[in-house]
DSSP file (Angstrom, degrees, kcal/mol; ACC not computed):
  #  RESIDUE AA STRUCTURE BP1 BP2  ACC     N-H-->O    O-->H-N    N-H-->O    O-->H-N    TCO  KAPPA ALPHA  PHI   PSI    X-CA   Y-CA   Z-CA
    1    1 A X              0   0    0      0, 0.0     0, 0.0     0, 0.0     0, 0.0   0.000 360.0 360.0 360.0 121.3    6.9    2.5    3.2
    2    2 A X     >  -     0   0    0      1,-0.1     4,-1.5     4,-0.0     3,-0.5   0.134 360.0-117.5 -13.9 139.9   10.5    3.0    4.1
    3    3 A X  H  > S+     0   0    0      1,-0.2     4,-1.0     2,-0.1    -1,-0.1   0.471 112.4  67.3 -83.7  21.1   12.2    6.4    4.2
    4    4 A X  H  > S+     0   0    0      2,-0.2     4,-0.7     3,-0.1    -1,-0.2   0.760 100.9  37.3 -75.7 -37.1   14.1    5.1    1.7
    5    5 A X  H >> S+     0   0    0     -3,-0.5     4,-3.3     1,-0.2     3,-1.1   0.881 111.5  58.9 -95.5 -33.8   11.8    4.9   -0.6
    6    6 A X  H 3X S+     0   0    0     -4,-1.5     4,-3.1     1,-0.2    -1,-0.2   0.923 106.4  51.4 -17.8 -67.0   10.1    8.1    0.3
    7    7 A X  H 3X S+     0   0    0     -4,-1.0     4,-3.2     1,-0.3    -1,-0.2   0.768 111.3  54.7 -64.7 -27.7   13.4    9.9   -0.3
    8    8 A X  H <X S+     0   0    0     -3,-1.1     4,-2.1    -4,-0.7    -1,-0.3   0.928 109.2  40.1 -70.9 -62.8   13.4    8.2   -3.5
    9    9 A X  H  X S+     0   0    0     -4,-3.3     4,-2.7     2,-0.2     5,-0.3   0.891 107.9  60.1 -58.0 -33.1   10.4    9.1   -4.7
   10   10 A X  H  X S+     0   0    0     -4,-3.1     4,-2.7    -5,-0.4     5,-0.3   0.991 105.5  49.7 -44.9 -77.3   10.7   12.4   -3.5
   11   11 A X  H  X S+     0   0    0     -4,-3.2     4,-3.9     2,-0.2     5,-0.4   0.912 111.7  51.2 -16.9 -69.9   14.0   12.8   -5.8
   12   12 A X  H  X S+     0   0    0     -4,-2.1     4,-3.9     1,-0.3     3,-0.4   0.970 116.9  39.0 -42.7 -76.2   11.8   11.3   -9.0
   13   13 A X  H  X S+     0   0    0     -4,-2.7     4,-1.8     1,-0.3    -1,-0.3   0.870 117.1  53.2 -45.3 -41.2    8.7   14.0   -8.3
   14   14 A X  H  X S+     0   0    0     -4,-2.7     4,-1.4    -5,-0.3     5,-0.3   0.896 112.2  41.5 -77.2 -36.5   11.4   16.5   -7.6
   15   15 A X  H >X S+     0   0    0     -4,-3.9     4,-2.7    -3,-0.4     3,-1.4   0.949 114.4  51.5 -68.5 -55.2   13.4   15.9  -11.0
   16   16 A X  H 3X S+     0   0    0     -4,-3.9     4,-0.5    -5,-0.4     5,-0.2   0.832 111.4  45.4 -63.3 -43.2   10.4   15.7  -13.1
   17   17 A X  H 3< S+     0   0    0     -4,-1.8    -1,-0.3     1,-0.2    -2,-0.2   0.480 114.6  48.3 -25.2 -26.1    8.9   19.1  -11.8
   18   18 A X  H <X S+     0   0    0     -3,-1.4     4,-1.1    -4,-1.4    -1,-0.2   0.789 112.0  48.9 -99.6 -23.5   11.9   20.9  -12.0
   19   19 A X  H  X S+     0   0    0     -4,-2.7     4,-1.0    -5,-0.3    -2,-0.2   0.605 112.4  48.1 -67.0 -14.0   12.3   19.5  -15.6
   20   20 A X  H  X S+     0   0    0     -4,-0.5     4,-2.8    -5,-0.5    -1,-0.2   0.681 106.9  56.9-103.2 -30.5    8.7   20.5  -16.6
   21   21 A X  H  > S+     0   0    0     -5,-0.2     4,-1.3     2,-0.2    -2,-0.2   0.798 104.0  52.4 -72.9 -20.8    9.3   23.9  -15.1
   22   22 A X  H >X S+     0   0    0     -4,-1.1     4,-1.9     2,-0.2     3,-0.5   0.951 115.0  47.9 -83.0 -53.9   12.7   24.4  -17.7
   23   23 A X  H 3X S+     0   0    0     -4,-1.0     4,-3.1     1,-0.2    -2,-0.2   0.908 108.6  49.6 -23.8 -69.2   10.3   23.5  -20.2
   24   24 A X  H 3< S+     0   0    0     -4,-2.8     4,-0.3     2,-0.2    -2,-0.2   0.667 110.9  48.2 -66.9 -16.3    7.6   25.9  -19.1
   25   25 A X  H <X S+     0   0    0     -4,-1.3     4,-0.6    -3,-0.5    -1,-0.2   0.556 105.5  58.4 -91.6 -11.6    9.8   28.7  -19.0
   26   26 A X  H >< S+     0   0    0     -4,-1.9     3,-0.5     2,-0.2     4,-0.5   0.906 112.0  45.5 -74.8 -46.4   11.2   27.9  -22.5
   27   27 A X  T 3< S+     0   0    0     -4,-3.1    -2,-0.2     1,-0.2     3,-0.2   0.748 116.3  41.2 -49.9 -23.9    7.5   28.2  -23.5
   28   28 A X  T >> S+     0   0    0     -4,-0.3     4,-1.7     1,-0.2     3,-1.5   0.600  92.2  93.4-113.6  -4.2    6.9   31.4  -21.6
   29   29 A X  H <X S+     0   0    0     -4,-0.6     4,-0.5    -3,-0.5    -1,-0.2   0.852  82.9  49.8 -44.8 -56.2   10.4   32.8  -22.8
   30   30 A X  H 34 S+     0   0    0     -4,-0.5    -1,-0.2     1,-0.2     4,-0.2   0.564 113.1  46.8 -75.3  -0.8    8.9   34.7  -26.1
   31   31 A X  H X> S+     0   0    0     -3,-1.5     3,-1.6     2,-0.1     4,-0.9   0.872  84.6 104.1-106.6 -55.7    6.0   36.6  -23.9
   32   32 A X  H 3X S+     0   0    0     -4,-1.7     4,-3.2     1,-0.3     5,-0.2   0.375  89.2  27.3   1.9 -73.4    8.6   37.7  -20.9
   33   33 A X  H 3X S+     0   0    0     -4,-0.5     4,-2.0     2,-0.2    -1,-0.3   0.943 120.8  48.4 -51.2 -65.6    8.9   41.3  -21.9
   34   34 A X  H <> S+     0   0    0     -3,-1.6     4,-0.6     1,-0.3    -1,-0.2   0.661 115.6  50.1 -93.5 -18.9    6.0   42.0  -23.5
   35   35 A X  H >X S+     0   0    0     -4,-0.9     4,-2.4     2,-0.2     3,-1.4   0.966 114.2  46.0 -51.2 -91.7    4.3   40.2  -20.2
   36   36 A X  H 3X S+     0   0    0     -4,-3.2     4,-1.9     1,-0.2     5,-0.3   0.942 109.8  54.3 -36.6 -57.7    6.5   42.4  -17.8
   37   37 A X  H 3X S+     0   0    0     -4,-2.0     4,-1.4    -5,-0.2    -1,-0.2   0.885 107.1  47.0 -47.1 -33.8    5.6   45.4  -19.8
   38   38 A X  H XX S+     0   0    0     -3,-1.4     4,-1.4    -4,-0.6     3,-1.3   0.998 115.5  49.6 -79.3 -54.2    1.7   44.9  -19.5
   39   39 A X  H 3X S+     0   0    0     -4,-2.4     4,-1.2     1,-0.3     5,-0.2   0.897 113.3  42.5 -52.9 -61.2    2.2   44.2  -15.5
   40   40 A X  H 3X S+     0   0    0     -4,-1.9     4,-1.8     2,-0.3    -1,-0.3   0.703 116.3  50.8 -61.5 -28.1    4.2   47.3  -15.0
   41   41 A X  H XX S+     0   0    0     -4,-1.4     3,-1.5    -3,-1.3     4,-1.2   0.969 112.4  54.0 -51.2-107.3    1.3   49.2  -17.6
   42   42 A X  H 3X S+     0   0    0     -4,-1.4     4,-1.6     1,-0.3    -2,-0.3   0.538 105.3  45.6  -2.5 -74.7   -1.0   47.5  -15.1
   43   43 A X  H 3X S+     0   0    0     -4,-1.2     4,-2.1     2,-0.2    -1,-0.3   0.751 107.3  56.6 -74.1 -25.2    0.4   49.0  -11.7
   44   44 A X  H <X S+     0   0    0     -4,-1.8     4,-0.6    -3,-1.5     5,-0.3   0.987 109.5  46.3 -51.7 -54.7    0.7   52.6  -12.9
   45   45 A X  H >X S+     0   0    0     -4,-1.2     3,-3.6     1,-0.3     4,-2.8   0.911 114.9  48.4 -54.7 -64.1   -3.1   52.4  -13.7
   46   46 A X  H 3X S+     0   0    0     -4,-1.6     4,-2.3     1,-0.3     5,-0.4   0.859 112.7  48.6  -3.6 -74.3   -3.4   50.8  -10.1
   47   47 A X  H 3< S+     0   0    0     -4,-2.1    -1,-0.3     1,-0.2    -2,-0.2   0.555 113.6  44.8 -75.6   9.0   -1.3   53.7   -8.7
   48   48 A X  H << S+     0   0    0     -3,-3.6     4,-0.5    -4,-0.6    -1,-0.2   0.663 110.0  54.2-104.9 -37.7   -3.4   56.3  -10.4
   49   49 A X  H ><>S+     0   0    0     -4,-2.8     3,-2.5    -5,-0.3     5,-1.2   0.991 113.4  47.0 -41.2 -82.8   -6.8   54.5   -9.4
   50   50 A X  G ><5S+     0   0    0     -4,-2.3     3,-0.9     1,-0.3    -2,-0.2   0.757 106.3  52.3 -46.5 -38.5   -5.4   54.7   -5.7
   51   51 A X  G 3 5S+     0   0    0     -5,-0.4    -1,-0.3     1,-0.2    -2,-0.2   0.623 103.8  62.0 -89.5  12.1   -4.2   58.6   -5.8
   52   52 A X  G < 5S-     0   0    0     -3,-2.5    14,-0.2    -4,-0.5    -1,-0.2   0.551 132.5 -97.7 -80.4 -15.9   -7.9   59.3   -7.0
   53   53 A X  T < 5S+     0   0    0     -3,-0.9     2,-0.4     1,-0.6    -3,-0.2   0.511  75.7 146.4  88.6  12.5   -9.0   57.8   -3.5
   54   54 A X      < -     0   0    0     -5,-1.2    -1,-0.6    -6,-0.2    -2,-0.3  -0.877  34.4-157.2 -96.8 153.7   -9.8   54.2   -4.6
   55   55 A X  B     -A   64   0A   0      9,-1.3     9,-3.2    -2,-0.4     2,-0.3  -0.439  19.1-112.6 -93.6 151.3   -9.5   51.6   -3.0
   56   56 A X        -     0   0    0      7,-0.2     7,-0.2    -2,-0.2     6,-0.1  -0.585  28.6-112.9 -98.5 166.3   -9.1   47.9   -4.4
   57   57 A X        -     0   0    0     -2,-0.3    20,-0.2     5,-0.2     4,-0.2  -0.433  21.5-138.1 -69.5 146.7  -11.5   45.3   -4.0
   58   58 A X  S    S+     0   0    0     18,-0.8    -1,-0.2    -2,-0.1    19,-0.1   0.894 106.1  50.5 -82.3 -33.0   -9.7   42.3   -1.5
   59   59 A X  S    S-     0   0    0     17,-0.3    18,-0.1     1,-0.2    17,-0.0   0.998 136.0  -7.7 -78.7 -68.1  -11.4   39.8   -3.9
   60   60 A X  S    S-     0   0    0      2,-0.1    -1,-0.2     0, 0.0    -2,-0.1   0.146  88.0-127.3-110.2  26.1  -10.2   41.1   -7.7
   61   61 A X        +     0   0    0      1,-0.2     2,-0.4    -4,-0.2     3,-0.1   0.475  48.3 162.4   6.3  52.3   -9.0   43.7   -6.7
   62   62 A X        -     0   0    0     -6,-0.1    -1,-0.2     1,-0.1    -5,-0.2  -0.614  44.7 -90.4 -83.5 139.0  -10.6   46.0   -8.8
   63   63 A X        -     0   0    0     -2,-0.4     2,-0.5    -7,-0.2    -7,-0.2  -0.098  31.1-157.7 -49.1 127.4  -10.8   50.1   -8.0
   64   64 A X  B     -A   55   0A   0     -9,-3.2    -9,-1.3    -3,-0.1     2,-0.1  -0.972  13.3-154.0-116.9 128.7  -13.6   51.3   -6.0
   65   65 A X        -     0   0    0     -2,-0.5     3,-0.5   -11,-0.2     2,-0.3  -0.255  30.1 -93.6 -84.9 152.5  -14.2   54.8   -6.7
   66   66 A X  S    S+     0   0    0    -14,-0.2    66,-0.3     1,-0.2    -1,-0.1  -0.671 121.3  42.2 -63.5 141.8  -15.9   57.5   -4.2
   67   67 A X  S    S+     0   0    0     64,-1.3    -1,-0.2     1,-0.4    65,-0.1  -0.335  95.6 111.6 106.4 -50.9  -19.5   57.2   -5.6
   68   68 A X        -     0   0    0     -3,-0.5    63,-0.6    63,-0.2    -1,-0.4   0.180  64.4-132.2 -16.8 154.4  -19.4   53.6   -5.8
   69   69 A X  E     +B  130   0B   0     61,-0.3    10,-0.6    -3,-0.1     2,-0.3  -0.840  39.0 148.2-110.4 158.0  -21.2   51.1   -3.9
   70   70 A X  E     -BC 129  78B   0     59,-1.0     2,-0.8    -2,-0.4    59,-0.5  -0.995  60.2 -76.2 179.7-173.9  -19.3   48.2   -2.4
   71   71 A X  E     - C   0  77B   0      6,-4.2     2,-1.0    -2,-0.3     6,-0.9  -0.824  42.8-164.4 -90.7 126.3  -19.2   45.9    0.4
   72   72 A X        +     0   0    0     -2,-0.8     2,-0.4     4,-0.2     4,-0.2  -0.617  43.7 125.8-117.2  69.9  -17.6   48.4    3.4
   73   73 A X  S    S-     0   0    0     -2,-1.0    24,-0.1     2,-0.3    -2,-0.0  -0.889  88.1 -77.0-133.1 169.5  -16.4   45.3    6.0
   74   74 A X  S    S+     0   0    0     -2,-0.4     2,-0.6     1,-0.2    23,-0.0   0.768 136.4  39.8 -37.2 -25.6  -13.1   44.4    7.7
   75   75 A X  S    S-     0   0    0      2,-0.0    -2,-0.3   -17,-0.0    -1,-0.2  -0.893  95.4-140.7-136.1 106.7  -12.2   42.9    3.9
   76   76 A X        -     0   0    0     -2,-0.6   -18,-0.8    -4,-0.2   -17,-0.3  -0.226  22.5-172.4 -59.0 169.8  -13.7   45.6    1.0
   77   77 A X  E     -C   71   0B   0     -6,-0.9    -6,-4.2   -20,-0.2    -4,-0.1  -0.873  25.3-103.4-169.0 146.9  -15.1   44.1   -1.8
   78   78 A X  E  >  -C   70   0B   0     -2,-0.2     4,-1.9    -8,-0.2    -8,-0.2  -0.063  41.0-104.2 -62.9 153.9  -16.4   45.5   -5.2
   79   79 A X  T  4 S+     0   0    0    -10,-0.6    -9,-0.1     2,-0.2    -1,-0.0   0.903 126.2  52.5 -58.2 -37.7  -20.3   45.8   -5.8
   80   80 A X  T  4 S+     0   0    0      1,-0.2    -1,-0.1     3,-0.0   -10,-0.0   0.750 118.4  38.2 -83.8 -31.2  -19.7   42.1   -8.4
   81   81 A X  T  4 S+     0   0    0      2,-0.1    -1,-0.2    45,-0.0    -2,-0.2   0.692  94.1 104.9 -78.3 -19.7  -17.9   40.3   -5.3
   82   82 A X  S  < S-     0   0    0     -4,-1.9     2,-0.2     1,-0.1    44,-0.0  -0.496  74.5-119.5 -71.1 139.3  -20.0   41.6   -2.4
   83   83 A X        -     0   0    0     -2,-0.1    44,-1.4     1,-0.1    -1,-0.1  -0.389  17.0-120.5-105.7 139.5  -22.0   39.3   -1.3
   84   84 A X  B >   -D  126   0C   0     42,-0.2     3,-0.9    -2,-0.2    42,-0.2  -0.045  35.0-101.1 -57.7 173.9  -26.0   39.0   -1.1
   85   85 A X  G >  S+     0   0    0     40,-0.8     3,-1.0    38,-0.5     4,-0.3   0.611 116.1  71.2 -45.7 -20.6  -28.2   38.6    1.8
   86   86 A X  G >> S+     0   0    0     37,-1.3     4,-0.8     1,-0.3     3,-0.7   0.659  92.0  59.2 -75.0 -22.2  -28.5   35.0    1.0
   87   87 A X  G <4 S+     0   0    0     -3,-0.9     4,-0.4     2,-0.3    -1,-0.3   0.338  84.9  73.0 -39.3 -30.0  -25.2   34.7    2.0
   88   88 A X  G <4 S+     0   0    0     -3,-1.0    -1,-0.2     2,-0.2    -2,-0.2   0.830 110.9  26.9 -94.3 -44.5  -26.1   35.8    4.9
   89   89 A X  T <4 S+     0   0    0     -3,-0.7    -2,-0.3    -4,-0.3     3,-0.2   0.677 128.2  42.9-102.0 -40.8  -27.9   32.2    5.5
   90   90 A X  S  < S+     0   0    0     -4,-0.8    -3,-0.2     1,-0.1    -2,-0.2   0.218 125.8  24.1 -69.7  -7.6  -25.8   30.2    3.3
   91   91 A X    >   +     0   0    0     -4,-0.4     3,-1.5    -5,-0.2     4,-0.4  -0.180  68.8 148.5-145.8  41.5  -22.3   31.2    3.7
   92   92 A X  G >  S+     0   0    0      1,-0.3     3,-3.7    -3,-0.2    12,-0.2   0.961  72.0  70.9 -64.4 -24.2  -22.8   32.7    7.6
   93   93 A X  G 3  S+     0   0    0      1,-0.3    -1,-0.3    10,-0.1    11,-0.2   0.956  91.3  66.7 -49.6 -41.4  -18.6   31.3    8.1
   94   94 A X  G <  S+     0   0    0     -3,-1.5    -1,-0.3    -7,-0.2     2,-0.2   0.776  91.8  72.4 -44.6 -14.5  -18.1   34.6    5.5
   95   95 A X    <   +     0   0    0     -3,-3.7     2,-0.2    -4,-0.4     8,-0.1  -0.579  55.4 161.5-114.9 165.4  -19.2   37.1    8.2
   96   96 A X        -     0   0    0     -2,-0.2     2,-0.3     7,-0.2     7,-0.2  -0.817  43.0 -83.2-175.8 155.5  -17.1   38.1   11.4
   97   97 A X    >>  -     0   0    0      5,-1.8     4,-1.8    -2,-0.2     3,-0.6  -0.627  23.1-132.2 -89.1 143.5  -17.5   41.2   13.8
   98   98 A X  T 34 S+     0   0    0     -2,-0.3    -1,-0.1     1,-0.2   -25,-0.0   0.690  99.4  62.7 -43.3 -41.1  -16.1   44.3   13.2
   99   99 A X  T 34 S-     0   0    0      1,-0.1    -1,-0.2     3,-0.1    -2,-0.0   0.768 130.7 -18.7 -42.5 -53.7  -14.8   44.3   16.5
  100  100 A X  T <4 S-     0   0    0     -3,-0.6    -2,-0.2     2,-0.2    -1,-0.1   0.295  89.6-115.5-153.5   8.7  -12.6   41.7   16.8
  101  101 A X     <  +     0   0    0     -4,-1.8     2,-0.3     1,-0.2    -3,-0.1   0.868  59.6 140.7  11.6  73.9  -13.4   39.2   13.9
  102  102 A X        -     0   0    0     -5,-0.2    -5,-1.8     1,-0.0    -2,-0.2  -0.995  58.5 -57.6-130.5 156.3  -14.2   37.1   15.1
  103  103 A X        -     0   0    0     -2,-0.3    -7,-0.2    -7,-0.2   -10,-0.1   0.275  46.6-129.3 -42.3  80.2  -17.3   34.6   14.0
  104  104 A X        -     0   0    0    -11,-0.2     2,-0.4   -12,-0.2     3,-0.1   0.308  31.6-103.8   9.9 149.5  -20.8   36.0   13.5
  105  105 A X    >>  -     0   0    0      1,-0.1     3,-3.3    -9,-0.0     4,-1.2  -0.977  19.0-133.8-127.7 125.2  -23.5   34.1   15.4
  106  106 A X  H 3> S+     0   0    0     -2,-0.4     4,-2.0     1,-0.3     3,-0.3   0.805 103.7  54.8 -30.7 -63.9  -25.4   32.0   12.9
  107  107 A X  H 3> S+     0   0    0      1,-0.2     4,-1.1     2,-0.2    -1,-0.3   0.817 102.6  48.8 -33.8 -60.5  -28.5   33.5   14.8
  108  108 A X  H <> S+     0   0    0     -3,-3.3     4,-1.4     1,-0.2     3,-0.3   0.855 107.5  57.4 -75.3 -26.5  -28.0   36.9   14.5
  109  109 A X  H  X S+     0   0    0     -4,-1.2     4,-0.6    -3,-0.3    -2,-0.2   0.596  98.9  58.5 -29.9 -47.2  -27.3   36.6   11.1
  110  110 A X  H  < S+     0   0    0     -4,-2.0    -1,-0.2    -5,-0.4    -2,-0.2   0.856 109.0  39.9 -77.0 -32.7  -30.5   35.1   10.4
  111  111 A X  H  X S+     0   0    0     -4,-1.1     4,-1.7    -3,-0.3     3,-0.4   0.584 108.2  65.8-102.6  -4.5  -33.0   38.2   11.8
  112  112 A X  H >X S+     0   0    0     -4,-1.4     2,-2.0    -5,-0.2     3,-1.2   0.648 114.0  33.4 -85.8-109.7  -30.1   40.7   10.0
  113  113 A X  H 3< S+     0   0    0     -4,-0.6    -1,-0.2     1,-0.3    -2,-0.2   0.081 120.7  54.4 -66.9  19.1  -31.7   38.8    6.6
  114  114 A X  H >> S+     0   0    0     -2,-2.0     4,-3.9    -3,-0.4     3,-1.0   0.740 106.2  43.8 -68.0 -69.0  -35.0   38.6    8.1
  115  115 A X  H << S+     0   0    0     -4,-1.7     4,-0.2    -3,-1.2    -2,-0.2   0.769 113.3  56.4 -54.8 -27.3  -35.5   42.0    9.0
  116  116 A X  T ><>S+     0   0    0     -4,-0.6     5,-2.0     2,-0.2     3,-0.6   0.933 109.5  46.9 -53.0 -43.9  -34.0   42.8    5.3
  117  117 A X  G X45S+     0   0    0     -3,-1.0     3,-0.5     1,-0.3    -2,-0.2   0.775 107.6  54.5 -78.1 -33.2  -36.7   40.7    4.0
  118  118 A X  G 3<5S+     0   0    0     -4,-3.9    -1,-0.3     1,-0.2    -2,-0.2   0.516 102.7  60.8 -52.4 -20.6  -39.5   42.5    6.3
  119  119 A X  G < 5S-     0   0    0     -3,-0.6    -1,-0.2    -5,-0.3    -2,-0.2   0.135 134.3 -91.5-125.2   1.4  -38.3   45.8    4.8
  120  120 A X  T < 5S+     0   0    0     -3,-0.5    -3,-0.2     1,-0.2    -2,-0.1   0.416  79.1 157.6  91.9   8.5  -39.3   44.6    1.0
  121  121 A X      < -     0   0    0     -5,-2.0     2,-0.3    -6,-0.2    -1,-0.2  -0.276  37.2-132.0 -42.0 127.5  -35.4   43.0    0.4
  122  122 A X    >   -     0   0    0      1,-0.1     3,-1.5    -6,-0.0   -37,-0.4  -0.675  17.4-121.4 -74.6 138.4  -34.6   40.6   -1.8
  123  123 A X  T 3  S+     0   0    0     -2,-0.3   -37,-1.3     1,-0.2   -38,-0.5   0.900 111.1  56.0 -40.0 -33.1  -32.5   37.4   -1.0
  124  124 A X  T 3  S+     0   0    0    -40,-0.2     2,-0.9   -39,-0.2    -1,-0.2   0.332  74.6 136.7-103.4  14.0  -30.0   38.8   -4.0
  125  125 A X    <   -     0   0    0     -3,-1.5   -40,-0.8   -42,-0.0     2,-0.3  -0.648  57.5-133.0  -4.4  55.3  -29.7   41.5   -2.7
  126  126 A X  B     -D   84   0C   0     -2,-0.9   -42,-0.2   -42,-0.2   -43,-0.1  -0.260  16.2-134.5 -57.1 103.3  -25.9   42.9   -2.7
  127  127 A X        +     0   0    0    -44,-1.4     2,-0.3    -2,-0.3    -1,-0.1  -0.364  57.8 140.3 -38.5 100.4  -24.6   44.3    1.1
  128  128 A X        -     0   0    0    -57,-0.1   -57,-0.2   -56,-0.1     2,-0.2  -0.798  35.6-173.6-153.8 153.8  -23.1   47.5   -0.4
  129  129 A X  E     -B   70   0B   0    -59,-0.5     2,-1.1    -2,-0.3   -59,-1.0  -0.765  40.6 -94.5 -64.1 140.8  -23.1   50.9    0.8
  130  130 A X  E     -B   69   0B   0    -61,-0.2     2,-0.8    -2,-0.2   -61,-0.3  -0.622  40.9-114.6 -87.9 132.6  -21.8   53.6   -1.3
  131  131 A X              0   0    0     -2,-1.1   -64,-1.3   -63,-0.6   -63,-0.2  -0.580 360.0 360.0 -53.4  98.7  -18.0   54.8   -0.8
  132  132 A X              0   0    0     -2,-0.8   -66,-0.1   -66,-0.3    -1,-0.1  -0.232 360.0 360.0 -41.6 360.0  -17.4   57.9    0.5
């Protein structure tokens, strides 16, 4: 393919995206305010969460309160995002050291949800600690 016709197409995709976006903001036109109002609604609660001493979640960034449980690693996470032990074994890419975060070893990983399991742990299990 040419860069001619590239450019060409390129143009086409480019018209018809910007032409679906005039559209979509004629649709989203009658919400705007009431839109804007709810976000701005929305970050006071946020900034009231936060001068109570929560913290947000990285994932959904929902408040975690002192008293809470939650996931307490290099990226917080709410008790409903923190992830189980099973995870642990299935997902090992998720985990990284506190140190320097860089990449878990698969291995060690494996007797840290051994040893859980040795201790009467369940696989579904959530990694939370409470916040402090």
């Amino acid at each position: 393919m040419s860069h001619d016709d590239l450019k060409q197409r390129w143009a086409a995709a480019n018209e018809r995206v910007e032409l679906l976006d005039q559209k979509r903001y004629k649709l989203l036109e009658p919400t705007q305010q009431e839109w804007l109002e709810a976000q701005t609604a929305f970050q006071n609660v946020v900034e009231e969460c936060q001068k109570q001493d929560a913290i947000l979640c990285e994932q959904c960034a929902a408040p975690i309160f002192p008293g809470d449980r939650y996931h307490a690693a290099v990226t917080p996470l709410c008790l409903q995002c923190a992830p189980a032990y099973q995870d642990l074994i299935d997902n090992p890419e998720m985990f990284v050291n506190s140190d320097d975060e860089s990449p878990s070893n698969p291995e060690a990983l494996k007797a840290w949800f051994d040893e859980h399991i040795a201790a009467g742990g369940k696989p579904d299990d959530k990694m939370v600690v409470v916040y402090e």
